[in-house]
N, C-alpha and C positions, 0 to 999 in steps of 0.2 A: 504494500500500500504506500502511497507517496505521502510522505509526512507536509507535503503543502497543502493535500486534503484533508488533512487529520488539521490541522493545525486552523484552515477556514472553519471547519465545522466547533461551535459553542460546547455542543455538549460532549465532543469529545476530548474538545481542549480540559473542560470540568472533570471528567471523568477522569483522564488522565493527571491531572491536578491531585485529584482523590487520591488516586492509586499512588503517586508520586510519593504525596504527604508522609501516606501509612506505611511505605517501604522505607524511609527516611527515619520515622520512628521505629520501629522496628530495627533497621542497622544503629540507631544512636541508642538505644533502650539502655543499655548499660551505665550511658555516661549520662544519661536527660534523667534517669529513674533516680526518687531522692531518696528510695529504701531497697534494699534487698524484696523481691517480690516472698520470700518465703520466712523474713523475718519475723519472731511472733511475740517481740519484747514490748508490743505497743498495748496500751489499755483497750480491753475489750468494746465493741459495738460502742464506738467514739463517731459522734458526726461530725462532719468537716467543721477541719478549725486550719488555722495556718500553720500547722505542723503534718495536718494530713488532710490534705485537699479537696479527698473526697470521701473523709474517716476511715475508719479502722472497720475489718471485720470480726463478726463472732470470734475469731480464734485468735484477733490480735494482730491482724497482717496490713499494711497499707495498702487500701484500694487505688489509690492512684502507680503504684509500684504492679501491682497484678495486672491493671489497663493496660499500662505500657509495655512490660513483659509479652503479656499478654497476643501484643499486636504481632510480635514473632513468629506465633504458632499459626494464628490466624493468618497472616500474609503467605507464608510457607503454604499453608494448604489450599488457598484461593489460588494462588501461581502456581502449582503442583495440579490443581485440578484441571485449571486452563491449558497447564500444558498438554495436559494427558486425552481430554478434550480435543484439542487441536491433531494431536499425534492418532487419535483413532476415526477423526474427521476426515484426514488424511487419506489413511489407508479405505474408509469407507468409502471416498470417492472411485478411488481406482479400480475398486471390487464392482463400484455398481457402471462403471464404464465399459469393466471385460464382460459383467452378463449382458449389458444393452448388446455390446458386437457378437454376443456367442447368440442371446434368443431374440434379440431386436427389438418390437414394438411387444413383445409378450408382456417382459419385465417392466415395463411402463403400466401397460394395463393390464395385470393377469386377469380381473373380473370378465372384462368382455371378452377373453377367447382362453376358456377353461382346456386344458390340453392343448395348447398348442404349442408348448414349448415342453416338449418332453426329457427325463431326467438324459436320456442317452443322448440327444441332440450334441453334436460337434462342427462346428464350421465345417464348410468345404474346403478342402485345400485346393488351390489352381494348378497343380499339377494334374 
């Protein structure tokens, strides 16, 4: 895709923006996070105050440290799916390209012509 189209279009300049952000957080997690996400020295079910932004959980943990950790796992498997997505769209194509050339107009429409692309069916070869 030509990134001069990507880049006219709003929502994908937005979208991309998005995606930008949360992978930016995610690679800085470590150093933007102001607690260990699995620390549990903080006072139980605390609501935000300026030491913990978005309070503390039942067991003592900073919510704001778990978000941002957080976005790690989350990005990894949004990009991991799209890849995987992409990589069986892929091959989906080419699968439904060799049966159009092997059964023709069948694979388009099996409804209207029931049998007529039978399992033995093989190209003809021109020899």
């Amino acid at each position: 895709m030509n990134v001069r189209a990507v880049l006219s279009n709003p929502r994908a300049v937005l979208g991309a923006s998005i995606l930008a952000f949360f992978i930016v957080i995610a690679l800085l997690a470590p150093v933007i996070s102001p607690y260990s996400p699995t620390d549990i020295n903080f006072p139980i079910g605390v609501g935000p105050s300026w030491k913990h932004w978005l309070g503390t959980t039942a067991g003592g943990q900073d919510i704001l440290s778990q978000l941002i950790w957080g976005t790690r796992a989350s990005v990894s498997v949004g990009l991991g799916t799209g890849a995987l997505i992409c990589h069986h769209h892929c091959h989906a194509c080419v699968l439904s390209e060799r049966l159009r050339a092997c059964c023709g107009a069948c694979v388009a429409k099996p409804a209207s012509r029931p049998g007529a692309c039978p399992a033995s069916h093989r190209p003809q070869s021109a020899g």
